[in-house]
N, C-alpha and C positions, 0 to 999 in steps of 0.2 A: 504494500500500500504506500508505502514511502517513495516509493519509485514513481508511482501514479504521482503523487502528490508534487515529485518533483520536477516533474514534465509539464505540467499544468501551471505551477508556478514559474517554470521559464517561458511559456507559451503567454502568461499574465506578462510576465516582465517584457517581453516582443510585442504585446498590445499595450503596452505603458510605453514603449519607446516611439513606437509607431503613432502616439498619439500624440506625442512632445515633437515629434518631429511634422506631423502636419499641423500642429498648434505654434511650431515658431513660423511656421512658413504661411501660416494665416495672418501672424501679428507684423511678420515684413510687409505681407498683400494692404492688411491694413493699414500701417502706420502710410504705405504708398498712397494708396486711395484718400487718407485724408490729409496728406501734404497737395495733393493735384486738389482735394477740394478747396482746401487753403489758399492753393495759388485761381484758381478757377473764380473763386468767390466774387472778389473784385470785378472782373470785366465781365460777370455774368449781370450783377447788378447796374453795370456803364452799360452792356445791350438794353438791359430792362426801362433804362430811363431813357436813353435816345429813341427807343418805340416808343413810352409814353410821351414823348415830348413832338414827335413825330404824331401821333394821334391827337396831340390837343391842338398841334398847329394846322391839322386837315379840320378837324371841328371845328377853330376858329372861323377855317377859311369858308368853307364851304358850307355845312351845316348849322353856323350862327346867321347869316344871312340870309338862309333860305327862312328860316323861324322868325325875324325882323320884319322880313314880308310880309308873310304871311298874316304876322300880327297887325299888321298897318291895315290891310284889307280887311281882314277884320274889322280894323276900328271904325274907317270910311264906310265899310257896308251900316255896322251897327249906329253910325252918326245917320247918315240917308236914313233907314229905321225912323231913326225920334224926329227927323227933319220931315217926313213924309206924315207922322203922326200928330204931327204939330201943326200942320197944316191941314189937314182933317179937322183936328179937334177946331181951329178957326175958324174956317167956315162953318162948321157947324153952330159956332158961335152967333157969326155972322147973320147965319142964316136962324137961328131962334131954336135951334133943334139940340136933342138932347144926346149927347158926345158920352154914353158909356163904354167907349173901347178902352182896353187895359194899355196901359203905356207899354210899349218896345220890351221885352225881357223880364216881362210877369207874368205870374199863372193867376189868371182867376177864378179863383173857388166856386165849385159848381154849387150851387143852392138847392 
């Protein structure tokens, strides 16, 4: 049984060596991997900010000015509105008659 015992224990001691030996050869892989993360860090972040700064200058350009528009037409369409209603509501005046339309951009509550 000693003989058993002893083969097993050199066959333990070949699985402890074998494991020291792919356990240094992981902490080299390692300690590599995070010196390139190290150096990588930097100009990962200098890409990251020349896209965002690439993307606010195309936003500026082209998608703030299309929104500026748009909002102006808006505004002209929604002036015409109170301008066209206001001149309803006049005549109506004018004329003696009675002007219950809702101003431009109100709900009137059903009764």
């Amino acid at each position: 049984m000693n003989g058993e015992w002893a083969v097993a224990t050199e066959q333990w001691w070949g699985a402890v060596d074998l494991a020291v030996a792919v356990l240094g050869h992981f902490s080299n892989v390692g300690a590599a991997i995070a010196m390139v993360a190290m150096l990588l860090t930097r100009p990962v972040n200098v890409m990251g900010e020349i896209s965002m700064s690439v993307y606010q200058a195309m936003v500026n350009r082209y998608v703030l000015p299309v929104i500026e528009k748009h909002k102006a037409e808006g505004r002209a369409e929604e002036r015409e509105e109170w301008l066209a209603w206001n001149r309803r509501r006049i005549h109506a005046e004018k004329h003696g008659r009675n002007f219950d339309e809702s101003p431009p951009g109100t709900v009137r509550q059903k009764k």
